[in-house]
N, CA, C and O of each residue as an XYZ file, in Angstrom:
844
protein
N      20.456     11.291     -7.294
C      19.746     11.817     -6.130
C      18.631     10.855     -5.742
O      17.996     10.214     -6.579
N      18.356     10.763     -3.973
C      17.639      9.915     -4.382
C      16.092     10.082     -4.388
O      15.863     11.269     -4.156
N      15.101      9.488     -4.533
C      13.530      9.712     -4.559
C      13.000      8.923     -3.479
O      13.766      8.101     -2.975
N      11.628      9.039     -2.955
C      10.721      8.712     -2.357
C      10.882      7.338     -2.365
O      11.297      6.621     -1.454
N      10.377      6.922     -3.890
C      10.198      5.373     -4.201
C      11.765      4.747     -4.375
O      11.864      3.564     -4.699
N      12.684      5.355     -4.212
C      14.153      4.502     -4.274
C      14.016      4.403     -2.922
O      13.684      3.242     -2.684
N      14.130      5.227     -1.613
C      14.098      4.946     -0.450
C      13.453      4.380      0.083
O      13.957      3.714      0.988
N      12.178      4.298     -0.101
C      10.994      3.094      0.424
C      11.296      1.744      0.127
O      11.214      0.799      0.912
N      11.794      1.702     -1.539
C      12.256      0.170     -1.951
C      12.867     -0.645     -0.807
O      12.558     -1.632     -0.140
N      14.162      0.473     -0.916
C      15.269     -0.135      0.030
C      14.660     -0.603      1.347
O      14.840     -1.669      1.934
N      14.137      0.110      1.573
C      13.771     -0.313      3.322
C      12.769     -0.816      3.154
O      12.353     -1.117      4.272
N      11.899     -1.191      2.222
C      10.977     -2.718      2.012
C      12.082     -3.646      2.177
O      12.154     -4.430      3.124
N      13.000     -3.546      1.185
C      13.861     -4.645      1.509
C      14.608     -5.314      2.242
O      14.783     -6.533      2.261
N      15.220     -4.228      3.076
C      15.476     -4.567      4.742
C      14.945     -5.143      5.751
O      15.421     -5.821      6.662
N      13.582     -4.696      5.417
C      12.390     -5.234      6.646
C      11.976     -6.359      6.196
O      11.363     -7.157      6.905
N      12.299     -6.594      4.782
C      11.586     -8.514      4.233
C      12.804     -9.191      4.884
O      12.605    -10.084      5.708
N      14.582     -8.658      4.423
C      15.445     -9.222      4.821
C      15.505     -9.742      6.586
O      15.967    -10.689      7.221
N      14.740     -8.489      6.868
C      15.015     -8.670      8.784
C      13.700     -9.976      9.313
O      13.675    -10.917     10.107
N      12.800     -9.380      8.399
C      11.744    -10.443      9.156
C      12.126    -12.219      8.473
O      12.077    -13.248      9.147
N      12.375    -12.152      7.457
C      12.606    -13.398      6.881
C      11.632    -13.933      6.213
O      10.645    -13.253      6.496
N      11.220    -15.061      5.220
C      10.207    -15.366      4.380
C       9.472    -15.617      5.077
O       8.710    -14.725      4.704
N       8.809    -16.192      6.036
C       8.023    -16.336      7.009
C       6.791    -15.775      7.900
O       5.846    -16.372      8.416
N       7.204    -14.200      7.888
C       6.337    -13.327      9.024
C       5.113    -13.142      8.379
O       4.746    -13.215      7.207
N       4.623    -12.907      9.350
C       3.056    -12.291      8.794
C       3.099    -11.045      8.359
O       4.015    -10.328      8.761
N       2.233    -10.586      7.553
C       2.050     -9.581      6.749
C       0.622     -8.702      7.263
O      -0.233     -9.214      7.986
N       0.572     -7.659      6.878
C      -1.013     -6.999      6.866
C      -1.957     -7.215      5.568
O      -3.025     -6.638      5.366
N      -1.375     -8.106      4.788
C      -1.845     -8.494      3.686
C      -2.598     -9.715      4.034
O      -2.098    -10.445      4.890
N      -3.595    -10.009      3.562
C      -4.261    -10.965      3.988
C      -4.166    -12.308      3.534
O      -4.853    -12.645      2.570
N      -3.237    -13.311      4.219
C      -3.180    -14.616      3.291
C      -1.221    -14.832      3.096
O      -0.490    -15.821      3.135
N      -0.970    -13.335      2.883
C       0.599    -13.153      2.585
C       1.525    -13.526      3.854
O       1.192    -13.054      4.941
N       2.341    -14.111      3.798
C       3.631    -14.222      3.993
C       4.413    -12.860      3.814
O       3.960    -11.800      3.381
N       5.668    -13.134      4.241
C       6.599    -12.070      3.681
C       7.317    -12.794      2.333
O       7.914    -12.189      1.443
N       7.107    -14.206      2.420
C       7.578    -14.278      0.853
C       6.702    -13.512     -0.274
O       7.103    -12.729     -1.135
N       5.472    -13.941     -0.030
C       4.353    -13.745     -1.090
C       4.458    -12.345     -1.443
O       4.669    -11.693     -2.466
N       4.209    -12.101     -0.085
C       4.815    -10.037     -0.936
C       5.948     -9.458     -1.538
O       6.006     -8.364     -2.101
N       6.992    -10.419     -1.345
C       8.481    -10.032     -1.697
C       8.018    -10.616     -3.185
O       8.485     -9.899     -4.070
N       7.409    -11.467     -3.583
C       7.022    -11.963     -4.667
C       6.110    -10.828     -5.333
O       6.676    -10.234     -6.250
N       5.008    -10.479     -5.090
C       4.315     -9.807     -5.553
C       4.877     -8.601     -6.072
O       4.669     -8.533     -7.283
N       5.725     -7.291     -5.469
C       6.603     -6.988     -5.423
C       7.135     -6.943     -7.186
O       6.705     -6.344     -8.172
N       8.354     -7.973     -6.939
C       8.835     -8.508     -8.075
C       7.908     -8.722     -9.290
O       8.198     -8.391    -10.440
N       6.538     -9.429     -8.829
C       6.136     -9.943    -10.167
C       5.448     -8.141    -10.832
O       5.640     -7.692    -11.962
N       5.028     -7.777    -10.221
C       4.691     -5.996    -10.337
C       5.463     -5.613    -11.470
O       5.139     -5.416    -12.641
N       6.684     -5.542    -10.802
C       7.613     -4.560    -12.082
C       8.047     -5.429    -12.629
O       9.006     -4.737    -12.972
N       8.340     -6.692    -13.221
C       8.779     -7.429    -14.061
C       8.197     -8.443    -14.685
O       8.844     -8.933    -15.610
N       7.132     -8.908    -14.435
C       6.365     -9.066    -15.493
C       4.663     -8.960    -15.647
O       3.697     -9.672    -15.369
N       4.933     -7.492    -16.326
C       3.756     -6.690    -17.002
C       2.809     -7.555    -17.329
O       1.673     -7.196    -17.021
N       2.954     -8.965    -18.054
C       2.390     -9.531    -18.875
C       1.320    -10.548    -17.841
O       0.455    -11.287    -18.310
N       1.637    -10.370    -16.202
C       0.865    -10.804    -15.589
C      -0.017    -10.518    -14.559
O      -0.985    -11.094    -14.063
N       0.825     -9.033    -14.289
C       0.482     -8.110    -13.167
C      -0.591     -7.823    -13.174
O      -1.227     -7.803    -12.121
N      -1.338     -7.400    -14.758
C      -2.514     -6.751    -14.946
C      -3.228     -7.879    -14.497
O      -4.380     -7.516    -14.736
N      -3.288     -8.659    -14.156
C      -4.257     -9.720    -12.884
C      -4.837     -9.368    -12.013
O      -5.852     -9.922    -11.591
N      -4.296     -8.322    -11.529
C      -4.944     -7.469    -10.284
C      -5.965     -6.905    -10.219
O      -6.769     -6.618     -9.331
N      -5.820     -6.692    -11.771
C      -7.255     -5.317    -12.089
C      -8.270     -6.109    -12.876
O      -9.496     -6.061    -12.777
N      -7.326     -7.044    -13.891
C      -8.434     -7.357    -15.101
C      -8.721     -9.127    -14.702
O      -7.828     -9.974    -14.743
N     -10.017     -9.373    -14.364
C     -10.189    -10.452    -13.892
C     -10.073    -12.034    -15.006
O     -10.141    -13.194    -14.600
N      -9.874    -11.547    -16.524
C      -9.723    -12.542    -16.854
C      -8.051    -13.393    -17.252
O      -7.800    -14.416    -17.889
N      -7.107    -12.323    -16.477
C      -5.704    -12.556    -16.313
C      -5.283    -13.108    -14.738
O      -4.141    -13.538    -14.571
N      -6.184    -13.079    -13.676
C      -6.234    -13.519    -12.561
C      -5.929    -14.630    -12.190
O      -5.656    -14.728    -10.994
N      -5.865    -15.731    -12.944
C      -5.470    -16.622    -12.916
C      -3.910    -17.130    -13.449
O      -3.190    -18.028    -13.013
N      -3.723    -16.241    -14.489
C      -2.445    -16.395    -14.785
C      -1.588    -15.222    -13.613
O      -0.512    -15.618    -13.165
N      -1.996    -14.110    -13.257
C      -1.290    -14.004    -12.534
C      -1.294    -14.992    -11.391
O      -0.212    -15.434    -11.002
N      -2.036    -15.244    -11.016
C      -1.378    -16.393     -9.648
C      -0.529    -16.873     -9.943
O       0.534    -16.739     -9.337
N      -0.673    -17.605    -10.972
C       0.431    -18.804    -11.455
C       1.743    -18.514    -11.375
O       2.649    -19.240    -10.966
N       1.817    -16.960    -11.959
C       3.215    -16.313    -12.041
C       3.565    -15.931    -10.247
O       4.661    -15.951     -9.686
N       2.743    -15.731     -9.897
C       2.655    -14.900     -8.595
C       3.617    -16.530     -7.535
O       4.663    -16.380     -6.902
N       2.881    -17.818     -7.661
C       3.543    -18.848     -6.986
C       4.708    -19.001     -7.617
O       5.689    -18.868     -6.886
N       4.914    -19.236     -8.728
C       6.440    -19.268     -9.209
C       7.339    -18.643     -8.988
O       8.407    -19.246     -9.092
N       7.404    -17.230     -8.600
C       8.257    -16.358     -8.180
C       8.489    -16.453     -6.780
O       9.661    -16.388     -6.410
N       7.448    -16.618     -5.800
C       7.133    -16.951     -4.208
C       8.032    -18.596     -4.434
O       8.719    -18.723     -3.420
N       8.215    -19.641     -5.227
C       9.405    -20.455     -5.035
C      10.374    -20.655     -5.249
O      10.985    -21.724     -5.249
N      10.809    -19.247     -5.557
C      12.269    -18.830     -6.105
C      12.993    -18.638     -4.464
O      12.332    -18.275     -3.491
N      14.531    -18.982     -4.420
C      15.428    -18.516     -3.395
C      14.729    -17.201     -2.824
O      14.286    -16.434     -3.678
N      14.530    -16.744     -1.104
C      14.057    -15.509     -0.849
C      15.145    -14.780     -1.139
O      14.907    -13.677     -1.632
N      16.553    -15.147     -0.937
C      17.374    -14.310     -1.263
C      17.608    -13.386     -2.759
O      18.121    -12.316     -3.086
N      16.760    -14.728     -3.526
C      16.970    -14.077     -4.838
C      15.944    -13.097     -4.985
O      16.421    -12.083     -5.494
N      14.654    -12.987     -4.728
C      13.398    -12.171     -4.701
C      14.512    -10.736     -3.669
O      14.959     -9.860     -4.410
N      14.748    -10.640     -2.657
C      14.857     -9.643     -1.901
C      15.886     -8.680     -3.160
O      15.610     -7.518     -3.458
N      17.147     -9.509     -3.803
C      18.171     -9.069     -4.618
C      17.057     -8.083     -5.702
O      17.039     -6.858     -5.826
N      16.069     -9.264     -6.483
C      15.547     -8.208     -7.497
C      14.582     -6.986     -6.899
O      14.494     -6.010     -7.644
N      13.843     -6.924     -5.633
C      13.693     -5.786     -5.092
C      14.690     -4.609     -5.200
O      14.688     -3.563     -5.850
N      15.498     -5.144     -4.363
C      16.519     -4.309     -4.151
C      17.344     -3.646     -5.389
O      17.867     -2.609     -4.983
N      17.609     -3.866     -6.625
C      18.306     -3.506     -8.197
C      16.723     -2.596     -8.928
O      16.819     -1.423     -9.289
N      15.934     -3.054     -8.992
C      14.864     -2.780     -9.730
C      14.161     -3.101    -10.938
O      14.682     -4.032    -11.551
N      13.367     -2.722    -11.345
C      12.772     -3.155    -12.458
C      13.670     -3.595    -13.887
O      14.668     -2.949    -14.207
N      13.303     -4.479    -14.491
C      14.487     -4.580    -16.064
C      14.725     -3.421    -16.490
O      13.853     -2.578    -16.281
N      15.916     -3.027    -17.187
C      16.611     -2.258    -18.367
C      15.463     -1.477    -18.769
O      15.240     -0.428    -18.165
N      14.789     -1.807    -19.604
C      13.628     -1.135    -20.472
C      12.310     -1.092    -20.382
O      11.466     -1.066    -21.278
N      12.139     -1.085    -18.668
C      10.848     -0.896    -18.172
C      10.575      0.237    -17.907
O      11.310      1.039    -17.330
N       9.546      0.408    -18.281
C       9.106      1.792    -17.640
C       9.082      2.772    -16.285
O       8.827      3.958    -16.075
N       9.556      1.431    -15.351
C       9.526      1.647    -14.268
C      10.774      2.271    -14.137
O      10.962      2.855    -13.069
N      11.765      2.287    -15.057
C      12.608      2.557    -14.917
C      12.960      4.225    -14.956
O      13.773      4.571    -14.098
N      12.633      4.901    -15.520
C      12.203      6.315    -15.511
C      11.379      6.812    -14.264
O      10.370      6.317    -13.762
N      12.337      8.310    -13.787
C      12.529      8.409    -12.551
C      11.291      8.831    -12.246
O      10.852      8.678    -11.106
N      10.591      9.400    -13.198
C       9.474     10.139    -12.771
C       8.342      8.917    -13.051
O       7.441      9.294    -12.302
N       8.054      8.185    -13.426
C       7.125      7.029    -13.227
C       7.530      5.839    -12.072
O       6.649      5.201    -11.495
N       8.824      5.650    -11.841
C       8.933      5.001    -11.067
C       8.190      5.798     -9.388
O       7.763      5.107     -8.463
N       8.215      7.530     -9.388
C       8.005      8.070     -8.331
C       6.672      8.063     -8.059
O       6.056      7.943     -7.000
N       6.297      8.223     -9.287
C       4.671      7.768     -9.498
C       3.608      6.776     -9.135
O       2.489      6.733     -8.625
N       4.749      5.813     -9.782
C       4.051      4.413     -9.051
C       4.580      3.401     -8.204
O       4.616      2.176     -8.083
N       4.997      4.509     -7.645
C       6.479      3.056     -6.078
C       6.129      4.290     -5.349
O       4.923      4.159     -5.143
N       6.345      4.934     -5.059
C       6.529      5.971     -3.644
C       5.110      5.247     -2.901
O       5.331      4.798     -1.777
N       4.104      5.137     -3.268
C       2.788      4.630     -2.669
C       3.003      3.123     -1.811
O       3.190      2.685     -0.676
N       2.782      2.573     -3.617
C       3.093      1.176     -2.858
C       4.357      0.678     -2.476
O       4.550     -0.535     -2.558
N       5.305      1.476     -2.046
C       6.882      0.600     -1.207
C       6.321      0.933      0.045
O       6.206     -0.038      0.793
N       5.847      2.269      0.604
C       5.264      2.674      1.440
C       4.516      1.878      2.419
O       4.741      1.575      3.591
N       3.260      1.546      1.342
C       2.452      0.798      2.168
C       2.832     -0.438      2.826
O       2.740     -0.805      3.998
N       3.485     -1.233      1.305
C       4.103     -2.489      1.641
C       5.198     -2.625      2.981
O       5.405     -3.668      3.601
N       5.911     -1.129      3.283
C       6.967     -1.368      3.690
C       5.893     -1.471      5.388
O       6.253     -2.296      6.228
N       5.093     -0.887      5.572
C       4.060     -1.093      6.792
C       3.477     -2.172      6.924
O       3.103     -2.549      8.034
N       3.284     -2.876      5.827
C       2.685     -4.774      6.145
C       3.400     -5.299      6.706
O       3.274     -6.352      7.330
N       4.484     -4.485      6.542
C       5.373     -5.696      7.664
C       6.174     -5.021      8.879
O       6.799     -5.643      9.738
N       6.039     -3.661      8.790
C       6.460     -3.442      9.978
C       5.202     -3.178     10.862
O       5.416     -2.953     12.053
N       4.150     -3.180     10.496
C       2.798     -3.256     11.922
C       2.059     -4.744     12.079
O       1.118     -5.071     12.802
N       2.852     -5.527     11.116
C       2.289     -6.977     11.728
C       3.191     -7.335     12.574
O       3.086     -8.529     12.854
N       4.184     -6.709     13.193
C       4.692     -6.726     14.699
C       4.492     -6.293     15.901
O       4.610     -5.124     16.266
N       4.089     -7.501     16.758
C       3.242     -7.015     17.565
C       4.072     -5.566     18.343
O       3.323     -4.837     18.993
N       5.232     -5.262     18.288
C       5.667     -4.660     19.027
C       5.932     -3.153     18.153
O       6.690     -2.248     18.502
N       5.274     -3.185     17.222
C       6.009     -2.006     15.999
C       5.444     -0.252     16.413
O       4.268     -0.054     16.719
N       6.040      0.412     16.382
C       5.673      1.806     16.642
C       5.850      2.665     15.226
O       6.623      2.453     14.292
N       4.620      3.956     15.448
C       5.036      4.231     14.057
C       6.311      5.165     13.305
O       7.268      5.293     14.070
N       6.473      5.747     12.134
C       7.716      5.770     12.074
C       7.409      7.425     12.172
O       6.237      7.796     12.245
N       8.548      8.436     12.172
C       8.894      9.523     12.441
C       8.937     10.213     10.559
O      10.044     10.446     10.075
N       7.503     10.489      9.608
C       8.001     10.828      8.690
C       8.357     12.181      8.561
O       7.767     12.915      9.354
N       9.576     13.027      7.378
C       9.638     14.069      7.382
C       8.616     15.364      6.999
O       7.544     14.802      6.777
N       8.528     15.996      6.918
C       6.973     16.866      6.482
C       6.795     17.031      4.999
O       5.683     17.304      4.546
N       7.872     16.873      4.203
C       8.016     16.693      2.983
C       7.593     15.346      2.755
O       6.465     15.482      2.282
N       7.779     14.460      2.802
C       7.427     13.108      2.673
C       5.845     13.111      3.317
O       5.068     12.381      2.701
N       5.485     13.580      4.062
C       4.017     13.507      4.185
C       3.257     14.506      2.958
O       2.312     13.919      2.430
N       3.466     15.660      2.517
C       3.002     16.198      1.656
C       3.055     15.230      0.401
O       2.144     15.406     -0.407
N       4.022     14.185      0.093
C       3.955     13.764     -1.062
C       3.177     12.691     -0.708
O       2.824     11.977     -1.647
N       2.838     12.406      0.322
C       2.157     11.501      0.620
C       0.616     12.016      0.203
O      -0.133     11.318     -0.480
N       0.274     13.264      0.685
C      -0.931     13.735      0.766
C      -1.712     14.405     -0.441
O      -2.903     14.717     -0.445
N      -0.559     14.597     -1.722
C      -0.825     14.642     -2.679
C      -1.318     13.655     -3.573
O      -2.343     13.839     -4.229
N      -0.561     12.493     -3.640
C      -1.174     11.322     -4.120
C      -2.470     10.876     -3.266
O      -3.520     10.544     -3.816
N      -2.322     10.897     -2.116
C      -3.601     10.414     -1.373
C      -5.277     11.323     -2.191
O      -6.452     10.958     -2.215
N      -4.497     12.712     -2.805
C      -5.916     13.546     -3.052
C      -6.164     13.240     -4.608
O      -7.246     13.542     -5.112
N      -5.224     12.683     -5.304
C      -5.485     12.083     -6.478
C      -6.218     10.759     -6.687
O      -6.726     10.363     -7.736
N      -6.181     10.149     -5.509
C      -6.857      8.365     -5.636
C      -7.839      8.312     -4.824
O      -8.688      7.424     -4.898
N      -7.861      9.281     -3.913
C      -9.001      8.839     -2.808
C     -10.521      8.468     -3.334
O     -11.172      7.647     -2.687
N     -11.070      9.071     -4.493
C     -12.206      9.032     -4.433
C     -11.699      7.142     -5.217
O     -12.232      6.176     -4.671
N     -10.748      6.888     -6.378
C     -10.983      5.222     -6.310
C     -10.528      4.490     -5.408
O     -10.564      3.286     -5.659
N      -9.949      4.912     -4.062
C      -9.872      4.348     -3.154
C     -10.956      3.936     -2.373
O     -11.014      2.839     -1.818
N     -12.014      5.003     -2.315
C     -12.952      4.635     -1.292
C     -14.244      4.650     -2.443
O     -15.234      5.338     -2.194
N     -14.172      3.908     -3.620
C     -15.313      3.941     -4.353
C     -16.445      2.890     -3.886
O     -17.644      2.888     -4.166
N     -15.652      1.940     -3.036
C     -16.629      0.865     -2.609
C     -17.098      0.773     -1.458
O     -17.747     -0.219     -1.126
N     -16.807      2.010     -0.450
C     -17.681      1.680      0.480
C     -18.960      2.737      0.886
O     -19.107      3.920      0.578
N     -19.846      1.813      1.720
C     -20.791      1.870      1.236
C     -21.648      2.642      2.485
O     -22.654      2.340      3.127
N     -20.689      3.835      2.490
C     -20.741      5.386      3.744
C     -20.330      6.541      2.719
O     -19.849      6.220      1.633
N     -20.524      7.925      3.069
C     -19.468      8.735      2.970
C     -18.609      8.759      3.416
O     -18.583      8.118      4.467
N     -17.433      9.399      3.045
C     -16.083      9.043      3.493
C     -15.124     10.084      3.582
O     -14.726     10.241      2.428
N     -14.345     11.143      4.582
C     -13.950     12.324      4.107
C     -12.968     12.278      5.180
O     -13.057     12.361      6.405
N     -11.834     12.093      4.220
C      -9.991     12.201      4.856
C      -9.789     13.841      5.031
O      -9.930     14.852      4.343
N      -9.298     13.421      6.607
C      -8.824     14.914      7.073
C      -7.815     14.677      7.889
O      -7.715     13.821      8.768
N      -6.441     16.185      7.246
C      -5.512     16.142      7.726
C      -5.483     16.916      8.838
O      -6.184     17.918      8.699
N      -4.776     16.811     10.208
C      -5.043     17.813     11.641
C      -5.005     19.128     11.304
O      -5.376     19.913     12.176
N      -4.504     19.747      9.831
C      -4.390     21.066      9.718
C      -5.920     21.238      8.960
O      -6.202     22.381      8.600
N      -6.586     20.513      8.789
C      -8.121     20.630      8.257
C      -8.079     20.554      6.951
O      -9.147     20.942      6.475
N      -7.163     20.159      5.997
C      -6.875     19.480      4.555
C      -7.893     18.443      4.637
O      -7.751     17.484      5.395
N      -9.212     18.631      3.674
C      -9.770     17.421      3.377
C     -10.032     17.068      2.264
O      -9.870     18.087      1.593
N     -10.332     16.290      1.623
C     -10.707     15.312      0.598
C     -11.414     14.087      0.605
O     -10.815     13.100      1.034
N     -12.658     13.962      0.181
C     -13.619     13.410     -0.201
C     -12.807     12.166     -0.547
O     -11.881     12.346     -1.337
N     -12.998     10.985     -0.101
C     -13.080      9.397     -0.986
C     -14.759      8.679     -1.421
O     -14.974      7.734     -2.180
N     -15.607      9.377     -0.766
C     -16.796      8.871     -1.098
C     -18.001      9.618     -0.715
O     -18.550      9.553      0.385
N     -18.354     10.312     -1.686
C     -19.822     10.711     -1.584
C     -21.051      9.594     -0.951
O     -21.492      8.593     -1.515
N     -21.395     10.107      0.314
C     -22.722      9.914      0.661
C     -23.422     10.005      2.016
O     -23.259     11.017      2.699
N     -24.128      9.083      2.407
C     -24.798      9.386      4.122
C     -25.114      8.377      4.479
O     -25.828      7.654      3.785
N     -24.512      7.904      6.104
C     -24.154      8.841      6.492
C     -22.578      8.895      6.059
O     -21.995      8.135      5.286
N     -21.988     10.165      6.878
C     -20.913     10.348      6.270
C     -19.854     10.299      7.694
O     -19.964     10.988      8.709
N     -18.809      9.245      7.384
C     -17.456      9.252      8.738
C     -16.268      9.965      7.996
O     -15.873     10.006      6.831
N     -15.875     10.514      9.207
C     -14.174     11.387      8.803
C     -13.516     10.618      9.720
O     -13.760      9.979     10.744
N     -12.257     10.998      8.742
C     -11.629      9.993      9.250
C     -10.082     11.273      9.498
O      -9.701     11.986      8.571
N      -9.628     11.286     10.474
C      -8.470     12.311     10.854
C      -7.431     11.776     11.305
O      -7.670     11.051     12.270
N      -6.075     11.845     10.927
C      -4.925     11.712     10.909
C      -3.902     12.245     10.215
O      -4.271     12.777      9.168
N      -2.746     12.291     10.429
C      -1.749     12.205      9.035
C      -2.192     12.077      7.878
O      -3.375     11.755      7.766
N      -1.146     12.353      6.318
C      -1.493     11.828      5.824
C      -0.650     10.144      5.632
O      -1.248      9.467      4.795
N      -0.234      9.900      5.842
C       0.557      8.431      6.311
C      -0.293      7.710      6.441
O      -0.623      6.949      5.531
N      -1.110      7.748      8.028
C      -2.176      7.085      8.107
C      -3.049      7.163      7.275
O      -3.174      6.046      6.772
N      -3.870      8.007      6.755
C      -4.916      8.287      6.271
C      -4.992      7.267      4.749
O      -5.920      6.713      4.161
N      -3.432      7.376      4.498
C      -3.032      6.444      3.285
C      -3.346      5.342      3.436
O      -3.944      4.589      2.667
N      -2.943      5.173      4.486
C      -3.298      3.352      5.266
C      -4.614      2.619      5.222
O      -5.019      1.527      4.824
N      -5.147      3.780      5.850
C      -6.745      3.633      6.335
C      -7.094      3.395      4.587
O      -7.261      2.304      4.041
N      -7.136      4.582      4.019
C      -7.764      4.001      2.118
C      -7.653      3.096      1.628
O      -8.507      2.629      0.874
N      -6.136      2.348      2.008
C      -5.865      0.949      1.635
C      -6.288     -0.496      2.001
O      -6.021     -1.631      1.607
N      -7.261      0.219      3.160
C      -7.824     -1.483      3.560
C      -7.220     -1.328      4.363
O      -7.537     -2.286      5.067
N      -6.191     -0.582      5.111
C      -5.585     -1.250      6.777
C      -5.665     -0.867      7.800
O      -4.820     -0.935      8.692
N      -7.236     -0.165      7.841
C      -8.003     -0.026      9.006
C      -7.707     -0.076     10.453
O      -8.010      0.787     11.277
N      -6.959     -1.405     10.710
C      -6.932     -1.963     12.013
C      -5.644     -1.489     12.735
O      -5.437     -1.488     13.949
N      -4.444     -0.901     11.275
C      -3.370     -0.790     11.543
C      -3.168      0.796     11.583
O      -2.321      1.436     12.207
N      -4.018      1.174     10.880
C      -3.594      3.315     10.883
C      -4.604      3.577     12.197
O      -5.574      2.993     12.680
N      -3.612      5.130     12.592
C      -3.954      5.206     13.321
C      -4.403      6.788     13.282
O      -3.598      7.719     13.319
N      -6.035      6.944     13.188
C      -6.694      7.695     12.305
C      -7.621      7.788     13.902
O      -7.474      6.959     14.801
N      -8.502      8.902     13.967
C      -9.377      8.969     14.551
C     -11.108      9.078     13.482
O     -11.145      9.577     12.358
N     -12.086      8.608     14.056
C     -13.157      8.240     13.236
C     -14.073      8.917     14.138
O     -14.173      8.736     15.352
N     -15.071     10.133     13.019
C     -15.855     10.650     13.652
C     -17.022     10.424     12.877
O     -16.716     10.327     11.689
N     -18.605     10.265     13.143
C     -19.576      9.876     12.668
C     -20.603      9.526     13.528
O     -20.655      9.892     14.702
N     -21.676      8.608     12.803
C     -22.670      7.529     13.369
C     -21.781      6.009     14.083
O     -20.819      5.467     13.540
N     -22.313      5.646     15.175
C     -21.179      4.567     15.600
C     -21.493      2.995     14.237
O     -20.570      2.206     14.037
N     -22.795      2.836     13.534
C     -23.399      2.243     12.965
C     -22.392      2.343     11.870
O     -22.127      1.240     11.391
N     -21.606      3.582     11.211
C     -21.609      4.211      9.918
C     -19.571      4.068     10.313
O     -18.689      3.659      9.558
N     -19.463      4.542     11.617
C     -18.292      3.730     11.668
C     -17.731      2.604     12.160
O     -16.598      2.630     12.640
N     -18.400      1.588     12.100
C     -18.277      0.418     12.332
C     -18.039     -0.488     10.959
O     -17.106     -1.288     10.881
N     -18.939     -0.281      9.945
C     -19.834     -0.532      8.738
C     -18.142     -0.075      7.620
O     -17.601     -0.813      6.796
N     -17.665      1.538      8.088
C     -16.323      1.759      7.369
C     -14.631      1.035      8.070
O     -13.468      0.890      7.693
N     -15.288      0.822      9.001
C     -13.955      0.014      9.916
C     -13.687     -1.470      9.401
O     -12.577     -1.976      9.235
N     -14.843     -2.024      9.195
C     -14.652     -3.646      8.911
C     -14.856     -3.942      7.507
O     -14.866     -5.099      7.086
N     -15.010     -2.985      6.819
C     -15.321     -2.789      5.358
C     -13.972     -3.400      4.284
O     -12.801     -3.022      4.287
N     -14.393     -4.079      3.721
C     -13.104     -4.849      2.761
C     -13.306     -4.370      1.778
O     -13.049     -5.214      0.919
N     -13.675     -3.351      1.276
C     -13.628     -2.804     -0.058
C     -13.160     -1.209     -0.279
O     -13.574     -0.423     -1.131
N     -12.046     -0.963      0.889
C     -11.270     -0.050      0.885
C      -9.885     -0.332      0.243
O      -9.095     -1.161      0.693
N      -9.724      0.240     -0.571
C      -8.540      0.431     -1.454
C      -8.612     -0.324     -2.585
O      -9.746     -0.489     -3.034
N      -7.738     -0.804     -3.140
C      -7.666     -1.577     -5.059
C      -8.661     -2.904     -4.789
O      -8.909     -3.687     -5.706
């Protein structure tokens, strides 16, 4: 049967396949190789990923991170597309849902709104609830760094706190968007922002939304 994060994969992978190694990304700096890379280096090797978080592996992840980005794109899109090794953890359905339903998601939007022509997509209401569940589990380390209050609201008046303080901007949309917006992609969700114009300006251009 399939899951959240099996279906997002796939259609990450379609949209790297359609755009080609080349396109721009909402990632800053990325390519669509680099993310098809990143991607890959994520679930397969553990031993470098933690780069992301722990700054004195940061360097070795790069290293791993370019080596994989000069592999065939065809071959990067293939290991997207199959999944993580045999005896990864990722491999178990309920951790893989855990930790892919988010990020295939997001990823799969770096590249479909760095087109100039991209509209957004039609999700089902189930798929937004699972969206909006994880969103109420991370928000507050999503928005630990900026430097407003911060309070995600869904149009049915579902809110959740990402950051205690004052002044304080809401931010209203989906939860799709709202996911977006936590992640740093501000420019690309499409959220309405209510507040001080000072306080949302300050959370709009703010680079210390999301990981």
């Amino acid at each position: 049967m399939s899951t959240f994060a099996q279906r997002e994969r796939l259609l990450l992978a379609d949209l790297l396949e359609t755009a080609g190694p080349d396109a721009p990304t909402l990632c800053e700096g990325w390519r669509t190789r680099d993310l098809a890379a990143h991607v890959v280096v994520r679930e397969r090797r553990p031993d470098a990923a933690g780069g992301a978080m722990i700054k004195p592996l940061a360097a070795r992840l790069e290293k791993v991170h370019q080596e994989y980005a000069a592999k065939p794109y065809d071959e990067l899109l293939q290991l997207i597309r199959t999944g993580p090794p045999r005896f990864s953890p990722f491999q178990l359905k309920q951790v893989d849902e855990a930790a892919n339903t988010v990020e295939f998601y997001v990823h799969a939007e770096d590249v479909r709104r760095a087109r100039p022509d991209w509209t957004p997509r039609e999700l089902d209401p189930v798929f937004q609830e699972a969206l909006w569940s994880r969103l109420e589990r991370t928000a507050r380390l999503l928005g630990r760094g900026v430097p407003t209050g911060l309070v995600l609201r869904r149009p049915n008046g579902q809110t959740v706190v990402a950051h205690r303080g004052t002044p304080v901007v809401t931010a209203t949309g989906e939860p799709s968007e709202l996911l977006l917006f936590a992640f740093g992609r501000q420019d690309a969700a499409r959220v309405a922002l209510e507040g001080e114009q000072d306080a949302i300006d300050t959370v709009s251009e703010s680079k210390r939304l999301g990981f």
